[in-house]
C-alpha positions in Angstrom: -56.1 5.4 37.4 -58.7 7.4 35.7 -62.4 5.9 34.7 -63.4 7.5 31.4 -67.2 8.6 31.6 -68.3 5.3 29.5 -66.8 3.1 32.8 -68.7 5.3 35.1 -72.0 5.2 33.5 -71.7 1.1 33.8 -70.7 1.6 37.3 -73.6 3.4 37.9 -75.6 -0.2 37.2 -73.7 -1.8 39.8 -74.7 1.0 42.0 -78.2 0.6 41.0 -77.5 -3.1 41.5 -76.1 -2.9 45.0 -78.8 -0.3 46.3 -81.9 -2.6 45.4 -80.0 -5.6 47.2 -78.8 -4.3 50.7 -77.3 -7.2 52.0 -74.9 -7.7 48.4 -71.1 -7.5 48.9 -68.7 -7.7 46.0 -64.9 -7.9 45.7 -64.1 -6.1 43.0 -60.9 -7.5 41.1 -58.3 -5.1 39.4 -56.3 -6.6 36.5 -53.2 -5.6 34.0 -51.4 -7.3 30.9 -48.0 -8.5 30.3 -47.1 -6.3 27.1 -43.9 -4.7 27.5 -43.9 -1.1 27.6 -40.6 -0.5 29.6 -38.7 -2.3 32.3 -41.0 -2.1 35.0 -43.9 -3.9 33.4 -42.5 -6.9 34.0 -42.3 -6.7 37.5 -45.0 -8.1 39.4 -45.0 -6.2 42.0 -45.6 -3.0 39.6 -48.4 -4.4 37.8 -49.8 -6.2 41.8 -49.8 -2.3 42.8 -51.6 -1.1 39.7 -53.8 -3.4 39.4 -54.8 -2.6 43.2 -55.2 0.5 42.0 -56.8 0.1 39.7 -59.8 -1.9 41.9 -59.1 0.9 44.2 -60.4 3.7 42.1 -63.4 1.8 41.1 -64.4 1.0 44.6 -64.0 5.0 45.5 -66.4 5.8 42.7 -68.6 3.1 43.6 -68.4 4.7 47.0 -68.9 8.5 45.6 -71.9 7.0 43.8 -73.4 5.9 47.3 -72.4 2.7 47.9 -71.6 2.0 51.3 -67.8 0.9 51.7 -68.0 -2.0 54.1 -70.1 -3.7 51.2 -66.6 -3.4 49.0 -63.5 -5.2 49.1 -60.5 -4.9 46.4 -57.9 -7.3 45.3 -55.3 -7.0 43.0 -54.6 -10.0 40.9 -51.4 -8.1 38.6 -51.2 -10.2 35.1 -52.0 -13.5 36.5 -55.6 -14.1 35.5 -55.6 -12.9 32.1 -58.6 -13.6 29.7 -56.8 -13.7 26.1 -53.4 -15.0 26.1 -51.7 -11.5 24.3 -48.2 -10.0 24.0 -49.1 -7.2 22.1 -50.9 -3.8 23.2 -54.0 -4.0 21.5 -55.0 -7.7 22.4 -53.1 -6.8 25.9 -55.5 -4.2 26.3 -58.0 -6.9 27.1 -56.2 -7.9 30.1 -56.2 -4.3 31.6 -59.9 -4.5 33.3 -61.6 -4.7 36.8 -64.4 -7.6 37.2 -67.0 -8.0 40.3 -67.4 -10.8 42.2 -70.4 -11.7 44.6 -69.1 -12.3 48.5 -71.4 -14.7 50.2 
């Protein structure tokens, strides 16, 4: 999973976000869509893994960016949550994203 420069630059608010709040943790939440691109995107299990890592390589940035690590948790939530209901690839494309969530 790749985060064009764009992503990182938002990241960098979280960072910003995190650092001025010590005590904040956040689960960060990777996602994918149902389209069909070959067999293995229907599986669940393939799209449970990328959307892992997806959350994954967010969390390293965040991390890279100086974020301490126990402050960060991942979950993959495959194509179950998605946000507009889509069987093509260019309203799919709305599904494929990572969201943050505040642990108390």
């Amino acid at each position: 999973t790749e985060i064009s420069e764009a992503e990182s630059r938002k990241l960098q608010s979280i960072v910003n976000i995190m650092k001025a709040n010590p005590t904040l943790k956040i689960e960060i939440q990777g996602h994918t869509d149902l389209t069909y691109r070959g067999p293995q995107d229907k599986s669940h299990a393939y799209n449970q893994k990328l959307s892992l890592d997806r959350a994954e390589a967010v969390k390293k940035r965040l991390v890279d960016l100086g974020v301490e690590s126990n402050r960060l948790t991942v979950h993959g939530y495959s194509y179950d949550h998605p946000i507009v209901a889509a069987k093509d690839s260019v309203r799919g494309a709305l599904n494929r994203r990572v969201e943050f969530k505040k642990i108390d």
